[in-house]
N, CA, C and O atoms as a Maestro MAE file, in Angstrom:
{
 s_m_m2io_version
 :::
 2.0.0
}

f_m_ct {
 s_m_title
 :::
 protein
 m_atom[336] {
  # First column is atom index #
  i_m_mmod_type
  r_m_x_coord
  r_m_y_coord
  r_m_z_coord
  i_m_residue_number
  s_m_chain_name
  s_m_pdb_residue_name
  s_m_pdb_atom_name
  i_m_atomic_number
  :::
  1 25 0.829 -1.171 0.000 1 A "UNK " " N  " 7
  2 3 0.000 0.000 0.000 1 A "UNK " " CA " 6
  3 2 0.891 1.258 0.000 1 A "UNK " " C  " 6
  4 15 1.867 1.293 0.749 1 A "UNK " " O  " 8
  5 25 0.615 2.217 -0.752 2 A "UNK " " N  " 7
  6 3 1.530 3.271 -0.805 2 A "UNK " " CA " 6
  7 2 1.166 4.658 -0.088 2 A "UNK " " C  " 6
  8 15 0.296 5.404 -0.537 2 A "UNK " " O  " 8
  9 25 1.825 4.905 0.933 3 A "UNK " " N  " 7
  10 3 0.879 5.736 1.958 3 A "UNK " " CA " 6
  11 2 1.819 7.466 1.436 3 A "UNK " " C  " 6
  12 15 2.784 7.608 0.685 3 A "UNK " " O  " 8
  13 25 1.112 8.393 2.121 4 A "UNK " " N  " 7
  14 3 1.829 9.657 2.183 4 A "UNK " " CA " 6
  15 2 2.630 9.967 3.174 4 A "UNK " " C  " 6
  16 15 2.232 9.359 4.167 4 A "UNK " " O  " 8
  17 25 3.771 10.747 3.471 5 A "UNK " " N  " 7
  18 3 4.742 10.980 4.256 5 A "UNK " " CA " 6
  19 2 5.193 12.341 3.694 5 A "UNK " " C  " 6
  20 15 5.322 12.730 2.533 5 A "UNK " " O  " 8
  21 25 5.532 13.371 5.725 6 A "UNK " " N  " 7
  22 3 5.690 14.798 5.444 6 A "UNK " " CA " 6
  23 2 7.208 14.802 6.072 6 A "UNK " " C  " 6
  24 15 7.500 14.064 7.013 6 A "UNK " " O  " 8
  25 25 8.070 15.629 5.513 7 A "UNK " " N  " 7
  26 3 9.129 15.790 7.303 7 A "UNK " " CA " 6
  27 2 8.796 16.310 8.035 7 A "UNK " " C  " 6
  28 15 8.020 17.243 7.825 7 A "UNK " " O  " 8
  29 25 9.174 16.005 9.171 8 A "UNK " " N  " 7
  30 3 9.160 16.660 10.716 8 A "UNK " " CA " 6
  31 2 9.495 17.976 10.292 8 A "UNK " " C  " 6
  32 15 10.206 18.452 9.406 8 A "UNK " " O  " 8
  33 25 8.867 18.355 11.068 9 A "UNK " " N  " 7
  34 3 9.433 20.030 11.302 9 A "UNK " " CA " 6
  35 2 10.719 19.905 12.258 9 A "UNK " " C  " 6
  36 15 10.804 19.067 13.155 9 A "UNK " " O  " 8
  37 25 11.640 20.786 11.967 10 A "UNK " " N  " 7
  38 3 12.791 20.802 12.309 10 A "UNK " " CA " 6
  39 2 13.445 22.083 12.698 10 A "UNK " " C  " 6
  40 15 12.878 22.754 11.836 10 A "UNK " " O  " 8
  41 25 14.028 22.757 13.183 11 A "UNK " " N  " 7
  42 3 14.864 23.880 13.641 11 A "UNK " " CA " 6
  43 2 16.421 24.195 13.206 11 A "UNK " " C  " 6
  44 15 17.335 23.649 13.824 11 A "UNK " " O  " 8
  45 25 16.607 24.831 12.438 12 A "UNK " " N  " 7
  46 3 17.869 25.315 12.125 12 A "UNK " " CA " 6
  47 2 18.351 26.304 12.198 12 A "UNK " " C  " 6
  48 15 17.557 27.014 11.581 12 A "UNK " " O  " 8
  49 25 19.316 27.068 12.603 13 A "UNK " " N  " 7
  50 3 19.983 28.615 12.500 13 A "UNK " " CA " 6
  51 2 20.432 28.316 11.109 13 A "UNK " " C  " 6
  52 15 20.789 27.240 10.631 13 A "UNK " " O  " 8
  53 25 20.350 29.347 10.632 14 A "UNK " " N  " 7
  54 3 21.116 29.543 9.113 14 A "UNK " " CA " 6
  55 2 21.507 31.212 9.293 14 A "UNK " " C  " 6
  56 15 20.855 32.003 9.974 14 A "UNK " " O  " 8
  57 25 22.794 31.547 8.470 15 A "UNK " " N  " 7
  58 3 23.110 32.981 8.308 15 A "UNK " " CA " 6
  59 2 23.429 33.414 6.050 15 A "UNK " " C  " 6
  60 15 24.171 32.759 5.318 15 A "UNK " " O  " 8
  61 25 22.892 34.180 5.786 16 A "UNK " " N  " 7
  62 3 23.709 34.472 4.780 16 A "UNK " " CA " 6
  63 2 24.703 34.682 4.505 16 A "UNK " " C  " 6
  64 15 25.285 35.622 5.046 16 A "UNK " " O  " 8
  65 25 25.549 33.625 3.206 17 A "UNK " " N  " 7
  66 3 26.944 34.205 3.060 17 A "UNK " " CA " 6
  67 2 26.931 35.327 2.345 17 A "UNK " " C  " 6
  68 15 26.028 35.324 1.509 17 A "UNK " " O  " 8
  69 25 27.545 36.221 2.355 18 A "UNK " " N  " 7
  70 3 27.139 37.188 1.229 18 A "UNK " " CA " 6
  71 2 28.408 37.867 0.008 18 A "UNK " " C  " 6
  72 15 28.314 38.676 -0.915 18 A "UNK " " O  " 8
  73 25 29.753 36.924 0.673 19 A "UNK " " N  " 7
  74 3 30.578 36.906 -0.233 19 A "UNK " " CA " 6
  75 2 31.708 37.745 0.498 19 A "UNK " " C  " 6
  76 15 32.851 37.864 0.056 19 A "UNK " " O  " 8
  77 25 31.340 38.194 1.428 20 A "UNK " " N  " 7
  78 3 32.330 38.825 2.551 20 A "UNK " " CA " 6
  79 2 32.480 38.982 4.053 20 A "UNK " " C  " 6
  80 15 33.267 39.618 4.754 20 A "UNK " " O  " 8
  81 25 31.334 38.089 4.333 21 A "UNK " " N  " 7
  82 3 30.784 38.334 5.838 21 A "UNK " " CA " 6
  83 2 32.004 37.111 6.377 21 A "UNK " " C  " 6
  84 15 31.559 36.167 7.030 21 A "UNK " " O  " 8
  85 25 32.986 37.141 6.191 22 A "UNK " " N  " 7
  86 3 34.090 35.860 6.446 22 A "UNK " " CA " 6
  87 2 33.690 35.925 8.275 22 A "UNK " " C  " 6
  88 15 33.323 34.891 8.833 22 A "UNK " " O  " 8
  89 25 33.792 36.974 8.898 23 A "UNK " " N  " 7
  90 3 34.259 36.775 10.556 23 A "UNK " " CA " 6
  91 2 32.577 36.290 10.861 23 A "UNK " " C  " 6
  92 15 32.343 35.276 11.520 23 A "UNK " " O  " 8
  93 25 31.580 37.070 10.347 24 A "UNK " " N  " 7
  94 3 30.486 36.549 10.493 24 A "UNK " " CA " 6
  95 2 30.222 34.816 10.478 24 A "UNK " " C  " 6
  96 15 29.634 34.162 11.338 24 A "UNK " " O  " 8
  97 25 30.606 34.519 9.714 25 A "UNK " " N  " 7
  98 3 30.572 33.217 9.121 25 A "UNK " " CA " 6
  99 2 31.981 32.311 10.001 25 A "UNK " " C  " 6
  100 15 31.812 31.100 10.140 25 A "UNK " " O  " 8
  101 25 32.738 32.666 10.317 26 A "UNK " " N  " 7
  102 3 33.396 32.169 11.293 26 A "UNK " " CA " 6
  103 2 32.855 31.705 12.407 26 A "UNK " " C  " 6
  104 15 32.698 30.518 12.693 26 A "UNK " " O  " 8
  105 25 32.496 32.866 13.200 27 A "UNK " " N  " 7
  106 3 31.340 32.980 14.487 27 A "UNK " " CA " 6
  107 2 30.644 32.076 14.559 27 A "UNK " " C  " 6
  108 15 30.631 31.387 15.580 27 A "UNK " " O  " 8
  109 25 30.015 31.864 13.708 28 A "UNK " " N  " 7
  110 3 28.860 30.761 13.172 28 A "UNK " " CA " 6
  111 2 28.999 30.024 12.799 28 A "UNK " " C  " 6
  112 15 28.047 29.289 13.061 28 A "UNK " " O  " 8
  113 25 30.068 29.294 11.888 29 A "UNK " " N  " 7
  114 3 30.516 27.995 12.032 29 A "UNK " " CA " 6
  115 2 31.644 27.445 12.782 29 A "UNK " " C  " 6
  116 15 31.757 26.220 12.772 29 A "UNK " " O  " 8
  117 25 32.301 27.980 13.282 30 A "UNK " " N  " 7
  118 3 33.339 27.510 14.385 30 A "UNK " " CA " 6
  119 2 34.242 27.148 13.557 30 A "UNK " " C  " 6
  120 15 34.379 27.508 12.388 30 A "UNK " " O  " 8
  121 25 35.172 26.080 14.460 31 A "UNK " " N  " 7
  122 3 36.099 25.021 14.074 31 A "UNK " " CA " 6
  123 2 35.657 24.425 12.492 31 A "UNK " " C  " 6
  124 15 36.531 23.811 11.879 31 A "UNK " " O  " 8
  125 25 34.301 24.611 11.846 32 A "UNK " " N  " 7
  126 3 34.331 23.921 10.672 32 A "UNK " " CA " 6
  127 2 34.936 25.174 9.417 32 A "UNK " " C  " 6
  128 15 35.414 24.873 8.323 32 A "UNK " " O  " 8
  129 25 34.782 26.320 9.852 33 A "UNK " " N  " 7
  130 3 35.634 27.386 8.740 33 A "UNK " " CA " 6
  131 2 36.610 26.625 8.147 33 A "UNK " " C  " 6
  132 15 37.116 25.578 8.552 33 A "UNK " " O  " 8
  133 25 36.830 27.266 7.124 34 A "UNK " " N  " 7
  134 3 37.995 26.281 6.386 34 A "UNK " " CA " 6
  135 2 39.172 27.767 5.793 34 A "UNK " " C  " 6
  136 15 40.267 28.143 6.209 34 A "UNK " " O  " 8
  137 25 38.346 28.222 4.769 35 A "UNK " " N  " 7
  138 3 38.553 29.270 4.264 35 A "UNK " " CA " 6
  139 2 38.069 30.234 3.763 35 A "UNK " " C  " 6
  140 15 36.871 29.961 3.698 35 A "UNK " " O  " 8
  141 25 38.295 31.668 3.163 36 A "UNK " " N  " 7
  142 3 37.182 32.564 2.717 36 A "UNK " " CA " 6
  143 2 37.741 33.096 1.372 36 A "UNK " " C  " 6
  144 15 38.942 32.995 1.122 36 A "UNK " " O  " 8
  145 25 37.296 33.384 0.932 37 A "UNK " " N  " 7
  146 3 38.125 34.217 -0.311 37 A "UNK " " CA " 6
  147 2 37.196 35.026 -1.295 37 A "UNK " " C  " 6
  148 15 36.205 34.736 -1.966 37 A "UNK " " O  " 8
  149 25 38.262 36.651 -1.005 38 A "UNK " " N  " 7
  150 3 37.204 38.029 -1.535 38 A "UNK " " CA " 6
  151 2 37.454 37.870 -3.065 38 A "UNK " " C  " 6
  152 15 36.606 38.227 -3.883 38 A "UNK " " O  " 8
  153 25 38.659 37.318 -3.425 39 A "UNK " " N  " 7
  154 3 38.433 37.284 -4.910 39 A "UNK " " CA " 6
  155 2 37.387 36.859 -5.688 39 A "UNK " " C  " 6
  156 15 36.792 37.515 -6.543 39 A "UNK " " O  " 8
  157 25 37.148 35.451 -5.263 40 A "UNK " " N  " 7
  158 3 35.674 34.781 -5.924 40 A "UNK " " CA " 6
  159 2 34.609 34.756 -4.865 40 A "UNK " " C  " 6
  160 15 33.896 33.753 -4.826 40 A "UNK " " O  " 8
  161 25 34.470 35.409 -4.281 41 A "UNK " " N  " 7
  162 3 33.113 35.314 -3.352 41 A "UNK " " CA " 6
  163 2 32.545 33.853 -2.563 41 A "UNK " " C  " 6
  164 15 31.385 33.512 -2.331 41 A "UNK " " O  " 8
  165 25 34.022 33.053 -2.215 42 A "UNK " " N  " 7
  166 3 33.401 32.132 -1.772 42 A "UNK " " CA " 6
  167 2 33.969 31.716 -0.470 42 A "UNK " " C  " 6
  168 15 35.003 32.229 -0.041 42 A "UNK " " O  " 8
  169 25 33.120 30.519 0.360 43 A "UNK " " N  " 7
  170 3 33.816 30.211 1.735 43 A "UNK " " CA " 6
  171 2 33.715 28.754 1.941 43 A "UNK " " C  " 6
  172 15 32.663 28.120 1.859 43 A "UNK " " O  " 8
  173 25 34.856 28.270 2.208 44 A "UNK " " N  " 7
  174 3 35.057 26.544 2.364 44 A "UNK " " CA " 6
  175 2 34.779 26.044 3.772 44 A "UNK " " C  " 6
  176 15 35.321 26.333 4.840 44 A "UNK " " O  " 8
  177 25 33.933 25.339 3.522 45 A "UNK " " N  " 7
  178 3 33.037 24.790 4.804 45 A "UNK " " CA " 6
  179 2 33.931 23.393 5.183 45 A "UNK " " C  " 6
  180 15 33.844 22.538 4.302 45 A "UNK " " O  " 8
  181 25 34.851 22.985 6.450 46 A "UNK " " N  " 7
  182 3 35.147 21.403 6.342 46 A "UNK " " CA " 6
  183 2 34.036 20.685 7.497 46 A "UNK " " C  " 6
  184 15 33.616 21.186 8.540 46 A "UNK " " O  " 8
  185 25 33.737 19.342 6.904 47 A "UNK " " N  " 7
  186 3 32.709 18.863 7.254 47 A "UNK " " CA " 6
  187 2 33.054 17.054 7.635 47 A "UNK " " C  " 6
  188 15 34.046 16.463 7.208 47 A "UNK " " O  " 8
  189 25 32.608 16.792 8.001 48 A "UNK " " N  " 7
  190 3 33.053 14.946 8.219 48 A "UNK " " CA " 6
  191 2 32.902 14.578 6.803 48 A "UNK " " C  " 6
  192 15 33.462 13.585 6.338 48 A "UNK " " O  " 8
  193 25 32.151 15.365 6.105 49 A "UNK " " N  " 7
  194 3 31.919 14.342 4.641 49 A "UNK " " CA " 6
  195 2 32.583 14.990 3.725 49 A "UNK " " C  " 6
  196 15 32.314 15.006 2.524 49 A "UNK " " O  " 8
  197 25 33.430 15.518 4.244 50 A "UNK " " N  " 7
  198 3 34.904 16.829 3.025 50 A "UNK " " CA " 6
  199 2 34.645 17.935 2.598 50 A "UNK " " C  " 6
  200 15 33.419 18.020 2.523 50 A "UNK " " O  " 8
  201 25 35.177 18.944 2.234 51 A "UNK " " N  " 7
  202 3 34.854 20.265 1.567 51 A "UNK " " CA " 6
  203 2 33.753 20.573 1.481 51 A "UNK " " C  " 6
  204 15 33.207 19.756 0.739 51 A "UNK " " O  " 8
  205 25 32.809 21.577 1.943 52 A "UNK " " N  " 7
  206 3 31.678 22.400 0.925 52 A "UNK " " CA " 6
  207 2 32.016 23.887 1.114 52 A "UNK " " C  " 6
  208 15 32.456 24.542 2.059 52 A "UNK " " O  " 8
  209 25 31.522 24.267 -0.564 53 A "UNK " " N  " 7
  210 3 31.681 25.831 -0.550 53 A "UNK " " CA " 6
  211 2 30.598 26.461 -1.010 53 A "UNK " " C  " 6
  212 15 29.954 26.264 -2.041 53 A "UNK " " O  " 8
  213 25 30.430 27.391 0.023 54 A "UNK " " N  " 7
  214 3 29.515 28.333 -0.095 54 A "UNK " " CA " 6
  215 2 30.002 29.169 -1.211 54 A "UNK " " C  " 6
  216 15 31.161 29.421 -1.543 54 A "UNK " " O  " 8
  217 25 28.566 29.650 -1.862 55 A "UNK " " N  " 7
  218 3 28.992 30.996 -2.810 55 A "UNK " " CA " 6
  219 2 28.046 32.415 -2.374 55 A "UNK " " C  " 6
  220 15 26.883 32.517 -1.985 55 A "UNK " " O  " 8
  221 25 28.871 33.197 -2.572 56 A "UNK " " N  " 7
  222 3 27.928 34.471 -2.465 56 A "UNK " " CA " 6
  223 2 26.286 34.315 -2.421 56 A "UNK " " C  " 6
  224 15 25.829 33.880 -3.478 56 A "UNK " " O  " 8
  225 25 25.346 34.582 -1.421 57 A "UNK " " N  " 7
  226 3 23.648 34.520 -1.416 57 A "UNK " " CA " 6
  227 2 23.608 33.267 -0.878 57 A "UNK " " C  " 6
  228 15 22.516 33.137 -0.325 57 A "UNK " " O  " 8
  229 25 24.385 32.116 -0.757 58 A "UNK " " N  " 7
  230 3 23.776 31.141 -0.382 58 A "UNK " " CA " 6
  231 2 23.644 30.886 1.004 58 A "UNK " " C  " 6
  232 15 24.483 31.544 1.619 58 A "UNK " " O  " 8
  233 25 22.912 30.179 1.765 59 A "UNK " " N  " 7
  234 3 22.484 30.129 3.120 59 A "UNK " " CA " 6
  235 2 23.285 29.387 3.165 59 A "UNK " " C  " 6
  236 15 23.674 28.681 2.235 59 A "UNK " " O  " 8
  237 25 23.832 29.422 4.686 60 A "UNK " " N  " 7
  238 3 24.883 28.339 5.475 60 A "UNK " " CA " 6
  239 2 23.858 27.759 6.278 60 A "UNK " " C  " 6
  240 15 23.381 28.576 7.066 60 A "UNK " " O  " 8
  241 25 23.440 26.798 6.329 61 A "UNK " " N  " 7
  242 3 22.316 26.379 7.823 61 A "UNK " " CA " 6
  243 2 23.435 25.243 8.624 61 A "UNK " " C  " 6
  244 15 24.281 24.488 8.147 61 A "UNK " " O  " 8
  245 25 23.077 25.467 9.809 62 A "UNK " " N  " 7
  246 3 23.372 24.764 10.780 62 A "UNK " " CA " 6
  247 2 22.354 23.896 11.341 62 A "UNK " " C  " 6
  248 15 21.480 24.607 11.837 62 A "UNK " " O  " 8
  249 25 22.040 22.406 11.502 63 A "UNK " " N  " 7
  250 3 21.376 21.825 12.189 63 A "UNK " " CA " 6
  251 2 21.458 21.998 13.326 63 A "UNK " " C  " 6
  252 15 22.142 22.843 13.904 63 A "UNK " " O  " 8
  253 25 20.311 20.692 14.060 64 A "UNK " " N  " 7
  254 3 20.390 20.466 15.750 64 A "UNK " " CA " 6
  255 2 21.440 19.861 15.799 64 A "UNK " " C  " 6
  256 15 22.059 20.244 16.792 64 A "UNK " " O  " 8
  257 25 22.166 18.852 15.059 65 A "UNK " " N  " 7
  258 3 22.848 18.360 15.373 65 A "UNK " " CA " 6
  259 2 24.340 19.189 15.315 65 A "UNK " " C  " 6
  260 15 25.348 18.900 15.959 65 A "UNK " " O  " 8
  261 25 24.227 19.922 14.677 66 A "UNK " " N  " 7
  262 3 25.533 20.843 14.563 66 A "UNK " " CA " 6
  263 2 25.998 20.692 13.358 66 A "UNK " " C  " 6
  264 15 27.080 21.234 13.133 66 A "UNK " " O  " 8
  265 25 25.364 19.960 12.297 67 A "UNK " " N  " 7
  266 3 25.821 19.166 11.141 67 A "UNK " " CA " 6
  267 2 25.866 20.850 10.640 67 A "UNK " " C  " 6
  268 15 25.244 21.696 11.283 67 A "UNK " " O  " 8
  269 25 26.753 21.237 9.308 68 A "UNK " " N  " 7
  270 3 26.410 22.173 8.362 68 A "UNK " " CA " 6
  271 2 26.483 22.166 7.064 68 A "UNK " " C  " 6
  272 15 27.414 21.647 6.449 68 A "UNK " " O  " 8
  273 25 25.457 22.773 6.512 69 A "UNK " " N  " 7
  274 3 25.353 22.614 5.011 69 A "UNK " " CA " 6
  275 2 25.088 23.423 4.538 69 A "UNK " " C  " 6
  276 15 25.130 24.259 5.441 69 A "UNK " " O  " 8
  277 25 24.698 24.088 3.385 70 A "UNK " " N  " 7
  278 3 24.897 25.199 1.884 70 A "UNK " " CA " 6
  279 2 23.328 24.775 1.746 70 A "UNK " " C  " 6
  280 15 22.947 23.619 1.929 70 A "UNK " " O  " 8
  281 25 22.488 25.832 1.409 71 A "UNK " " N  " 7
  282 3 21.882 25.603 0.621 71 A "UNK " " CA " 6
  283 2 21.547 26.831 -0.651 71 A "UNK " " C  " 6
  284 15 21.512 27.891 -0.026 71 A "UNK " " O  " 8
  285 25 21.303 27.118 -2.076 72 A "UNK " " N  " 7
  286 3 20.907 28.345 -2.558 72 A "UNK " " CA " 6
  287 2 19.919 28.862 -1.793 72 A "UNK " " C  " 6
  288 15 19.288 28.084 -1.078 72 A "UNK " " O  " 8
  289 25 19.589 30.292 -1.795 73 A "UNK " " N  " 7
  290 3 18.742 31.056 -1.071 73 A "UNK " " CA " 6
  291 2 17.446 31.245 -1.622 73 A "UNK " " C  " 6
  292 15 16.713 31.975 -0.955 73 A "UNK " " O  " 8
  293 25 16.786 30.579 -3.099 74 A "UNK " " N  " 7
  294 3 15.492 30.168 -3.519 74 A "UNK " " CA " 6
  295 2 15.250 29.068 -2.949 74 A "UNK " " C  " 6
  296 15 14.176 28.807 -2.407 74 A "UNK " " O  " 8
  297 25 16.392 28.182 -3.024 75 A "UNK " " N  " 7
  298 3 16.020 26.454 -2.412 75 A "UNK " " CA " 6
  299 2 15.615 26.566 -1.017 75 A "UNK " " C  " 6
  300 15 14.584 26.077 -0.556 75 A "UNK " " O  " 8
  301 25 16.564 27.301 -0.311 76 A "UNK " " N  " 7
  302 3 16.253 27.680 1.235 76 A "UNK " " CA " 6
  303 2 14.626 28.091 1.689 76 A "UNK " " C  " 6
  304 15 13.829 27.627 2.505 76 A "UNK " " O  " 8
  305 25 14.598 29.295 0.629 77 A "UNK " " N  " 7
  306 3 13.384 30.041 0.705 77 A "UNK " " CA " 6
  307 2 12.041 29.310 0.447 77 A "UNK " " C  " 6
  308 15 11.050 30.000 0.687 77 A "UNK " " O  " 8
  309 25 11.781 27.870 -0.058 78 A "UNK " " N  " 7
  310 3 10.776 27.010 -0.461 78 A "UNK " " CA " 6
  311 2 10.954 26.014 0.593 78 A "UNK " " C  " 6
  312 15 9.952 25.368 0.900 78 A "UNK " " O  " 8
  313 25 11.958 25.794 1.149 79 A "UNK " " N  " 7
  314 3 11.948 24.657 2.335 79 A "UNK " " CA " 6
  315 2 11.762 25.150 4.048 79 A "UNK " " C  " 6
  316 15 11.346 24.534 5.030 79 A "UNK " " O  " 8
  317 25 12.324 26.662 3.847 80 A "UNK " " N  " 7
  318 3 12.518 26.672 5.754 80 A "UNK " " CA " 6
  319 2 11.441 27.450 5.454 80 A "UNK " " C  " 6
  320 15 11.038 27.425 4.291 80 A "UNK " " O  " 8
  321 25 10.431 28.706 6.925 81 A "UNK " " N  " 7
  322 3 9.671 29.616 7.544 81 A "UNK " " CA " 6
  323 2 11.029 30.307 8.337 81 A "UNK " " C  " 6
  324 15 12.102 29.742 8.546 81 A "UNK " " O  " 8
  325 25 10.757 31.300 8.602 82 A "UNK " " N  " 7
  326 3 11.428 31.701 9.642 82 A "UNK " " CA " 6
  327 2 10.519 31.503 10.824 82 A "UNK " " C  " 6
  328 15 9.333 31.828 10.877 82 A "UNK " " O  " 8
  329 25 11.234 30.927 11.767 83 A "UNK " " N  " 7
  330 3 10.699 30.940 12.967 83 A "UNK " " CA " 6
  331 2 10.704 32.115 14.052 83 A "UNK " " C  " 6
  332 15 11.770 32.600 14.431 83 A "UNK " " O  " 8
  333 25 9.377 32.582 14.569 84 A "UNK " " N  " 7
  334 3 9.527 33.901 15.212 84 A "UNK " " CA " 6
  335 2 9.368 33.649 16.586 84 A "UNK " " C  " 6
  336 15 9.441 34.573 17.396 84 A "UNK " " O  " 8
  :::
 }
 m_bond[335] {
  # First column is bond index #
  i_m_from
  i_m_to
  i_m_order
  :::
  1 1 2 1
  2 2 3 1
  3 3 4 2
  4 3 5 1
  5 5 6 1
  6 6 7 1
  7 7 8 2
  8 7 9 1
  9 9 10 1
  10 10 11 1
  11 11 12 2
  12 11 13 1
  13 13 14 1
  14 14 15 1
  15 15 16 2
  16 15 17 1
  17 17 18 1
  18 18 19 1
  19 19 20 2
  20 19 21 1
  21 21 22 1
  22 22 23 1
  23 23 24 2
  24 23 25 1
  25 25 26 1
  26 26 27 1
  27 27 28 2
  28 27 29 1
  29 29 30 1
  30 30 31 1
  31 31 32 2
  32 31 33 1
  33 33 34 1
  34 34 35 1
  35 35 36 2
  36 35 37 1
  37 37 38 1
  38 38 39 1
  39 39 40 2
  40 39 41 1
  41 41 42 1
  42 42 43 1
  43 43 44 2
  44 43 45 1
  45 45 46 1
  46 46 47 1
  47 47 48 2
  48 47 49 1
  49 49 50 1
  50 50 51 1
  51 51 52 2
  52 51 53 1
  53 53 54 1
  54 54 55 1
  55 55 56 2
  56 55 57 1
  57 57 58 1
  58 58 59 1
  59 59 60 2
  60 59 61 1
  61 61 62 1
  62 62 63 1
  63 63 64 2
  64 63 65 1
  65 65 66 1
  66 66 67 1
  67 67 68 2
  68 67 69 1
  69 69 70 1
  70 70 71 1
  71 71 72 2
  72 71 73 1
  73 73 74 1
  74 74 75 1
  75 75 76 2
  76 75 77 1
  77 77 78 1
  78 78 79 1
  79 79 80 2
  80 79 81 1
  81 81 82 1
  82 82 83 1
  83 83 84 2
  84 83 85 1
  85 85 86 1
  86 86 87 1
  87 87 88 2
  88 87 89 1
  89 89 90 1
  90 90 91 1
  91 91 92 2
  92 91 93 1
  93 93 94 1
  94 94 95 1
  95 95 96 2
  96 95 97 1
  97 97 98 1
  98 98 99 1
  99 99 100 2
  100 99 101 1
  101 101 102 1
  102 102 103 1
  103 103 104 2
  104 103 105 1
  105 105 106 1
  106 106 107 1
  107 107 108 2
  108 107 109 1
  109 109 110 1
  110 110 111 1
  111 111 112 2
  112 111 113 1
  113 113 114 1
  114 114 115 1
  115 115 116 2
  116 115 117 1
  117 117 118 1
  118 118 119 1
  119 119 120 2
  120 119 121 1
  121 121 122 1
  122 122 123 1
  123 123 124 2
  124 123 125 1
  125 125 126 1
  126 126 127 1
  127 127 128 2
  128 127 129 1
  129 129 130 1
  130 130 131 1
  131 131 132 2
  132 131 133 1
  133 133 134 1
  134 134 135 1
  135 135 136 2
  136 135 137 1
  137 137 138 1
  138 138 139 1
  139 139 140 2
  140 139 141 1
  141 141 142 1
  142 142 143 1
  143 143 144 2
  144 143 145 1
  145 145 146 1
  146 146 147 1
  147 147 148 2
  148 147 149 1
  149 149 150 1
  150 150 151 1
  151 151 152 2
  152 151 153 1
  153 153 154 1
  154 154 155 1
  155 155 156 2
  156 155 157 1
  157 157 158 1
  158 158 159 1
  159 159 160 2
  160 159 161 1
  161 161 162 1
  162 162 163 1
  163 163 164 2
  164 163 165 1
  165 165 166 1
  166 166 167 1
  167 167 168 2
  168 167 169 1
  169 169 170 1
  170 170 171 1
  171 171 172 2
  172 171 173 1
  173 173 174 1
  174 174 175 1
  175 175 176 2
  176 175 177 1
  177 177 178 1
  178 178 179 1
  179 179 180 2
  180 179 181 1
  181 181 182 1
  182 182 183 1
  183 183 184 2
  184 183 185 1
  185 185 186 1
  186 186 187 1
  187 187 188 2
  188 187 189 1
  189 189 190 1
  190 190 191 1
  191 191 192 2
  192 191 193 1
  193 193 194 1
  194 194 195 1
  195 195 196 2
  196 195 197 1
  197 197 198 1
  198 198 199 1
  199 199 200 2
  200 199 201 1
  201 201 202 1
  202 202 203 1
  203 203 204 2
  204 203 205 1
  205 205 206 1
  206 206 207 1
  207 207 208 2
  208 207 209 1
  209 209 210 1
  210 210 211 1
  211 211 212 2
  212 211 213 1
  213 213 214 1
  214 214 215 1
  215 215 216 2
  216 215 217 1
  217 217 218 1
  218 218 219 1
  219 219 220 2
  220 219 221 1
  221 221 222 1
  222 222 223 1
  223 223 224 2
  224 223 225 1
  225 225 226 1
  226 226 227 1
  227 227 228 2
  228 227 229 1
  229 229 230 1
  230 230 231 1
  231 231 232 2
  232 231 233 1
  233 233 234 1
  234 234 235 1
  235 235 236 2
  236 235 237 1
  237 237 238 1
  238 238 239 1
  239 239 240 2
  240 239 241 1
  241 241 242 1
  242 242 243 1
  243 243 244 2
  244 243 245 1
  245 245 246 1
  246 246 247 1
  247 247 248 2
  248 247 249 1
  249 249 250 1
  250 250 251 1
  251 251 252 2
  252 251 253 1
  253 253 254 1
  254 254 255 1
  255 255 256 2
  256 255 257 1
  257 257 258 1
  258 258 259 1
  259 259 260 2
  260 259 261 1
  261 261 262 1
  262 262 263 1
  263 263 264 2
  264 263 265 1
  265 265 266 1
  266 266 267 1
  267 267 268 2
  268 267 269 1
  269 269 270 1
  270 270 271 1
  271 271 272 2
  272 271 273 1
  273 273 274 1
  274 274 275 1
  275 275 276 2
  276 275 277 1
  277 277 278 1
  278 278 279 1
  279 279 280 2
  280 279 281 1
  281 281 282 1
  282 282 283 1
  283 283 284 2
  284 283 285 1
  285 285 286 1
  286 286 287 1
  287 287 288 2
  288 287 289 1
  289 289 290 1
  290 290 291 1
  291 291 292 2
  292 291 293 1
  293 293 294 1
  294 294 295 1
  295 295 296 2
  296 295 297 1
  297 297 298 1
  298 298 299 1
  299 299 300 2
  300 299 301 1
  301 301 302 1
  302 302 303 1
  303 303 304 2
  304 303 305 1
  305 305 306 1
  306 306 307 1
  307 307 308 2
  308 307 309 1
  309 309 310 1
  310 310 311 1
  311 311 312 2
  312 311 313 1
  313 313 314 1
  314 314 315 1
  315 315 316 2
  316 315 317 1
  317 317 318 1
  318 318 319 1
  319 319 320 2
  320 319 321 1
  321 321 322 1
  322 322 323 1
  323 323 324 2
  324 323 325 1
  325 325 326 1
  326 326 327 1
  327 327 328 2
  328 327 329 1
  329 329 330 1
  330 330 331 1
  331 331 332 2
  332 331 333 1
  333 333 334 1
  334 334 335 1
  335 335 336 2
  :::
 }
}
């Protein structure tokens, strides 16, 4: 039988990268910063599962678990609410 299924609602901090907010984005990801760089607008995330890089506009979210990931900021914008 093929039933329907929603996700849980879930809680995340996320900040915008915005292609220069490097100390911002430090703050906020800790120990996983990797690197930043003003030439190409981007910031290297290290992660248990290797490299990710943010680009300019894209959301950094942080899970509950502390996990972090990239997402674009349309993709973001169709999946999270802000929570008030």
């Amino acid at each position: 039988m093929i039933k329907k299924y929603r996700e849980k609602p879930i809680i995340v901090e996320a900040v915008q990268f915005d292609g220069g907010n490097f100390k911002e984005m430090e703050n906020f990801i800790g120990d996983a910063f990797s690197a930043g760089s003003y030439i190409t607008n981007t910031l290297s995330i290290l992660t248990p599962k290797g490299i990710i890089t943010a680009y300019a506009g894209d959301m950094v979210i942080k899970d509950s678990e502390g996990e972090i990931t990239t997402r674009p900021q349309d993709i973001f914008q169709k999946t999270y609410e802000e929570v008030k």
